[in-house]
Backbone as CSV, one residue per row, in Angstrom:
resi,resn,N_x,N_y,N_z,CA_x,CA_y,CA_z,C_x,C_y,C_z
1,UNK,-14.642,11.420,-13.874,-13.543,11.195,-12.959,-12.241,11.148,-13.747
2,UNK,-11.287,10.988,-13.072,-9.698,10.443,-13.699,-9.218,9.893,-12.860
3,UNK,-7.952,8.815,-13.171,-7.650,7.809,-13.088,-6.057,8.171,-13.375
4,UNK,-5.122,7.913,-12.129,-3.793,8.110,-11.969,-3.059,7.188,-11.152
5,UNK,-2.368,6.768,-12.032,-0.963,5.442,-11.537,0.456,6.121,-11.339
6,UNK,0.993,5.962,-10.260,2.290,6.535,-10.207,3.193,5.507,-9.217
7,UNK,4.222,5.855,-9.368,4.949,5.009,-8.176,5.113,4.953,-6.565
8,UNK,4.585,4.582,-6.157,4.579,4.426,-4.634,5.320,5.485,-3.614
9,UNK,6.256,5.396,-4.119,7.829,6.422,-3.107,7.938,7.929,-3.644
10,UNK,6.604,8.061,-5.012,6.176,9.594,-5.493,5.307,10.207,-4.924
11,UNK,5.107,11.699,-4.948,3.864,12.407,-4.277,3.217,12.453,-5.534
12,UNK,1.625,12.192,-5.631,0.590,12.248,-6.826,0.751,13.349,-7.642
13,UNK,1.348,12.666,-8.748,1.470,13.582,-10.320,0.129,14.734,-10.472
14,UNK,0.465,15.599,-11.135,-0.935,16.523,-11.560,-1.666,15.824,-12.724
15,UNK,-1.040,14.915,-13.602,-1.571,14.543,-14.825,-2.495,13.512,-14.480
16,UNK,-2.917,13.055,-15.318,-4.135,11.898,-15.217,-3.764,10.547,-16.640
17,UNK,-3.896,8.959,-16.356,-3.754,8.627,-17.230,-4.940,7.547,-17.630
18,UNK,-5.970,8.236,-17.513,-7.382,7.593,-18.077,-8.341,8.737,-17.221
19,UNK,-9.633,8.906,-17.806,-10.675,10.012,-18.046,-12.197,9.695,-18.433
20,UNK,-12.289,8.435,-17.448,-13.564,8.189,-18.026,-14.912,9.022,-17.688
21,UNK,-16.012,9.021,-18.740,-17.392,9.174,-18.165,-18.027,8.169,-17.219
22,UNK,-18.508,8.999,-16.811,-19.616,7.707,-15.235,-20.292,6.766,-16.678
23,UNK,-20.205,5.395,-16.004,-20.750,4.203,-16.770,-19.918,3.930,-17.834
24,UNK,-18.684,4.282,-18.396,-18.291,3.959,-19.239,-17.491,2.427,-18.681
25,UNK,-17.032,1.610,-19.736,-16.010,0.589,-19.896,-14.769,0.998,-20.522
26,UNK,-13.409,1.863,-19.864,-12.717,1.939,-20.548,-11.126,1.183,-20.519
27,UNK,-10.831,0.725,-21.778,-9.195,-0.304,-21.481,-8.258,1.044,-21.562
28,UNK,-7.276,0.657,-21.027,-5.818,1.310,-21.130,-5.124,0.678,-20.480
29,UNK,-3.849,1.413,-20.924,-2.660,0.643,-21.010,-1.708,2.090,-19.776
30,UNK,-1.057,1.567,-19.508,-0.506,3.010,-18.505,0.949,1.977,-18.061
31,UNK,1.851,2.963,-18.440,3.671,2.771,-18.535,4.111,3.524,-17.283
32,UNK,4.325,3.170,-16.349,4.705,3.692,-15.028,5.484,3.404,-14.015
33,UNK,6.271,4.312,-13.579,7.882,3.201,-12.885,7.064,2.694,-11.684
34,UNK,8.300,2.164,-10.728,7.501,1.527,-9.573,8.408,2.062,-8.546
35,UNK,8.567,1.521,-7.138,9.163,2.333,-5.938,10.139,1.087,-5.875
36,UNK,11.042,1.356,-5.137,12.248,0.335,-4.772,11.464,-0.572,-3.921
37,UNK,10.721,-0.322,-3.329,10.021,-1.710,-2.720,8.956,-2.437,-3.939
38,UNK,8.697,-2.093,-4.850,8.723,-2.386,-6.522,6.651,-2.019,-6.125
39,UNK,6.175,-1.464,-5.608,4.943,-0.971,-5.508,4.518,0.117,-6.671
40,UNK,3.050,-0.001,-6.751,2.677,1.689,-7.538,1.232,1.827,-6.621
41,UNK,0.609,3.229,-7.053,-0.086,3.518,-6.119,-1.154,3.922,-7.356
42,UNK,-2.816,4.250,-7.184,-3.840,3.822,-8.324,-4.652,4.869,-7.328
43,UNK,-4.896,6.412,-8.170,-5.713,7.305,-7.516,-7.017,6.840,-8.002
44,UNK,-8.414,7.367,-7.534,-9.598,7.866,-8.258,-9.887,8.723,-8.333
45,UNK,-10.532,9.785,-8.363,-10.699,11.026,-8.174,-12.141,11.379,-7.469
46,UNK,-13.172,10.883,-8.714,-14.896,11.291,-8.486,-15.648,9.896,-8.586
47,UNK,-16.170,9.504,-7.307,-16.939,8.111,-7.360,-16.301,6.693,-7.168
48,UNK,-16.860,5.586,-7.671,-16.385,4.302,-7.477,-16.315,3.633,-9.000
49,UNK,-14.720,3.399,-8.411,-14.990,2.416,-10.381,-13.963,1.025,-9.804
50,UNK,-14.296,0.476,-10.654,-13.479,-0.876,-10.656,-11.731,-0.801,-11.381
51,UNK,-11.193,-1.283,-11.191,-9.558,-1.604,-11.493,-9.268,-2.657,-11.565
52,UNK,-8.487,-3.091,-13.159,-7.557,-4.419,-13.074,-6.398,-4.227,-13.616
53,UNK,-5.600,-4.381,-12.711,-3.987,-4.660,-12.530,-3.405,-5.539,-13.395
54,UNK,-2.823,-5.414,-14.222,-1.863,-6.865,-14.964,-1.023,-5.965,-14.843
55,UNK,0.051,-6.307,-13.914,1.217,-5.459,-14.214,2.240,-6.596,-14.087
56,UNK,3.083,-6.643,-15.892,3.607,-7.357,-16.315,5.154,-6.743,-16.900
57,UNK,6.067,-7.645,-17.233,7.561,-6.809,-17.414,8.138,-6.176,-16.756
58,UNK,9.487,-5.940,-17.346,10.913,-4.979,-16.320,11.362,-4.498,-17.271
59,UNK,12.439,-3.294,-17.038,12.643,-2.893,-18.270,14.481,-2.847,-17.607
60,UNK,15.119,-3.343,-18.723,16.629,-3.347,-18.219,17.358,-2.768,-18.789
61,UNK,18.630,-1.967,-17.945,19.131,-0.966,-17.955,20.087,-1.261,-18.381
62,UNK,20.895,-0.968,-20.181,22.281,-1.594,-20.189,23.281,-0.531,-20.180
63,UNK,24.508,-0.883,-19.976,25.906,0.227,-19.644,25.832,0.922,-21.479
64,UNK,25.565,0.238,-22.302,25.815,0.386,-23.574,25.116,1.272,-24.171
65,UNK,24.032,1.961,-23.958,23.182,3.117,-23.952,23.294,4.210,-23.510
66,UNK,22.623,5.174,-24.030,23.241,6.655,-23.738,23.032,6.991,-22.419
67,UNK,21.726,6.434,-21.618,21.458,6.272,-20.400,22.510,5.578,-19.498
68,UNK,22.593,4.420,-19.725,23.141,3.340,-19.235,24.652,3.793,-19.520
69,UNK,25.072,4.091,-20.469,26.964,4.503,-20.508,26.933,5.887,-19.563
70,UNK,26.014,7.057,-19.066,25.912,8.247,-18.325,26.568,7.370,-16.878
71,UNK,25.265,6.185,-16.536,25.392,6.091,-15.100,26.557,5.333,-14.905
72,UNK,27.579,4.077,-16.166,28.324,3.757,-16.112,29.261,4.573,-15.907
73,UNK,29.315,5.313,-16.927,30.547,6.367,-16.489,30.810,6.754,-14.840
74,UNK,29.775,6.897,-14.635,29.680,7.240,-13.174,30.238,6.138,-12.157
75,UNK,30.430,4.759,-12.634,29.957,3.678,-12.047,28.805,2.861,-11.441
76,UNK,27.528,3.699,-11.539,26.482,2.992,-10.853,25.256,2.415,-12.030
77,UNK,26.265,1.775,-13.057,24.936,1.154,-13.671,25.671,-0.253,-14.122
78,UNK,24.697,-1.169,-14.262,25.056,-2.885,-14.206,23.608,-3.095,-15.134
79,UNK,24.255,-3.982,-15.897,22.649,-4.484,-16.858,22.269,-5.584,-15.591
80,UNK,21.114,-5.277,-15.224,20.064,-5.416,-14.341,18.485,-5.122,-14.733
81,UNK,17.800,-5.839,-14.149,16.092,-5.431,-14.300,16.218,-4.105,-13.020
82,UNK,15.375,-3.489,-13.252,14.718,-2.150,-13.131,13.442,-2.436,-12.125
83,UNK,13.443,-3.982,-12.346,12.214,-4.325,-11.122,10.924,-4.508,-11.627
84,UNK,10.233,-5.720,-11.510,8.478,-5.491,-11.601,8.092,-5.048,-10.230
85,UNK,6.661,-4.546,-10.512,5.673,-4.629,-9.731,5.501,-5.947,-8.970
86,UNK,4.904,-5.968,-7.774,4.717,-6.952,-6.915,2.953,-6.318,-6.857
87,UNK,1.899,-7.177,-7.085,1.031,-6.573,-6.582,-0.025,-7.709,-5.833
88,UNK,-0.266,-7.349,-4.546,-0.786,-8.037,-3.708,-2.479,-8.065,-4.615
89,UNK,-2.635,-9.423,-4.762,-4.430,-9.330,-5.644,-5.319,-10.834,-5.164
90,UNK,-4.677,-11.137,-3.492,-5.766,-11.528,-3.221,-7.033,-11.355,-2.833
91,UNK,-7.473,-9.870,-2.731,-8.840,-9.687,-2.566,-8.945,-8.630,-3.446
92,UNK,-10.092,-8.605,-4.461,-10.724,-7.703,-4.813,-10.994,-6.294,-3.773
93,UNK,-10.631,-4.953,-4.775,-10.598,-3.929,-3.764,-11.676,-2.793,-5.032
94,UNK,-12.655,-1.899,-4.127,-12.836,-1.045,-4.939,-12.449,0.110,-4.736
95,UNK,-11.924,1.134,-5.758,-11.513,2.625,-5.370,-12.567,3.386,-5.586
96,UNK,-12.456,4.493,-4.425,-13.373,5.308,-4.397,-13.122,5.948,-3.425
């Protein structure tokens, strides 16, 4: 199977960011923006596997960066968080 995280308010990437064999245990780590309602969305592809979520950090945007002085220039950038994830994990869910 493969295993794809993307942001909520995106249509599903072609890439994949985990590839496991059936029965394997595999960790990863996966860096992925989120949607303005601060969501992400967690494909499967082939079968049923389990998922755990720690989605932790924000990443902040300063005027003082080559990024951050572009959108300043523009006016639309303010050192601000970029937003966490919100992820609803009161019930165990399986994908498949």
């Amino acid at each position: 199977t493969y295993v794809t995280v993307w942001p909520a308010n995106e249509v599903t990437p072609d890439g994949s960011n985990l590839n496991p064999a059936a029965g394997q245990t595999v960790p990863n780590a996966v860096l992925t923006g989120i949607s303005p309602d601060k969501a992400f969305k967690v494909y499967n592809s082939v079968g049923t596997i389990d998922v755990l979520a720690d989605a932790v950090g924000s990443f902040w945007l300063y005027p003082g960066t080559a990024i951050g002085g572009a959108l300043a220039a523009r006016g639309t950038a303010k050192a601000e968080p970029l937003g966490a994830p919100s992820v609803d994990a009161t019930a165990p869910r399986r994908l498949g």
